[in-house]
C-alpha positions in Angstrom: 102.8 80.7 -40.1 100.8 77.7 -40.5 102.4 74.0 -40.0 101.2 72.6 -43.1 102.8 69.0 -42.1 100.8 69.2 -38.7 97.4 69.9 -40.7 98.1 66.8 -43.0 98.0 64.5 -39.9 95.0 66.4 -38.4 93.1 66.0 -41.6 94.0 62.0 -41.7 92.9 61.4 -38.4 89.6 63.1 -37.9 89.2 61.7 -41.7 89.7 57.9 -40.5 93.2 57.4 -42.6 92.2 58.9 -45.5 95.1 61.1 -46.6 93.8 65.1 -48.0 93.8 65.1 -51.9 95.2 68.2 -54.1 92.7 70.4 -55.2 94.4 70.6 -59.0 95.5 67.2 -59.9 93.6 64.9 -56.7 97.1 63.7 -56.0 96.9 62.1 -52.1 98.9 64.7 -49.8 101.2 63.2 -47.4 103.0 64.5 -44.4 106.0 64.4 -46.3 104.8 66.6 -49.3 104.4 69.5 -47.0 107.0 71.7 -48.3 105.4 72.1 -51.5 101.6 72.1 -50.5 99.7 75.4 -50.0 96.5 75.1 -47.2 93.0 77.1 -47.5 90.5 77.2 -44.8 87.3 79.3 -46.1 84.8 81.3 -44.3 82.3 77.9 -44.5 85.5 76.1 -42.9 86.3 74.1 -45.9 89.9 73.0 -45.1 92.0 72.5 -48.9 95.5 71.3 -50.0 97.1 72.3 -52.8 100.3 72.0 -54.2 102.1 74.6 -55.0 102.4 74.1 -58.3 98.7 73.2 -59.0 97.5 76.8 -57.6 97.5 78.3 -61.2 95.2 75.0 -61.8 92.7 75.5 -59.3 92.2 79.6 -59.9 92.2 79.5 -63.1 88.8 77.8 -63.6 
């Protein structure tokens, strides 16, 4: 199962502070959201965070 809570903090610091934004409403992330996020990594190795309640937003376009 995946830590999403340790992925937040990776993503800020190779991303020099900048805090991951949800894919559905571009809401900042925090480490403290990570209960109700949901993490994608592609096959191009596109890293995404959504919350959980913005999925039907994103796949829905």
């Amino acid at each position: 199962m995946i830590d999403v809570k340790k992925m937040v903090e990776r993503y800020y610091n190779c991303h020099l502070g900048e805090y991951p934004q949800c894919e559905g409403c571009g809401e900042k992330i925090r480490e403290q959201d990570a209960l109700g996020v949901e993490y994608v990594k592609t096959k191009r190795k596109t890293e995404m965070f959504i919350h959980k309640a913005c999925v039907c937003k994103v796949w829905h376009r």
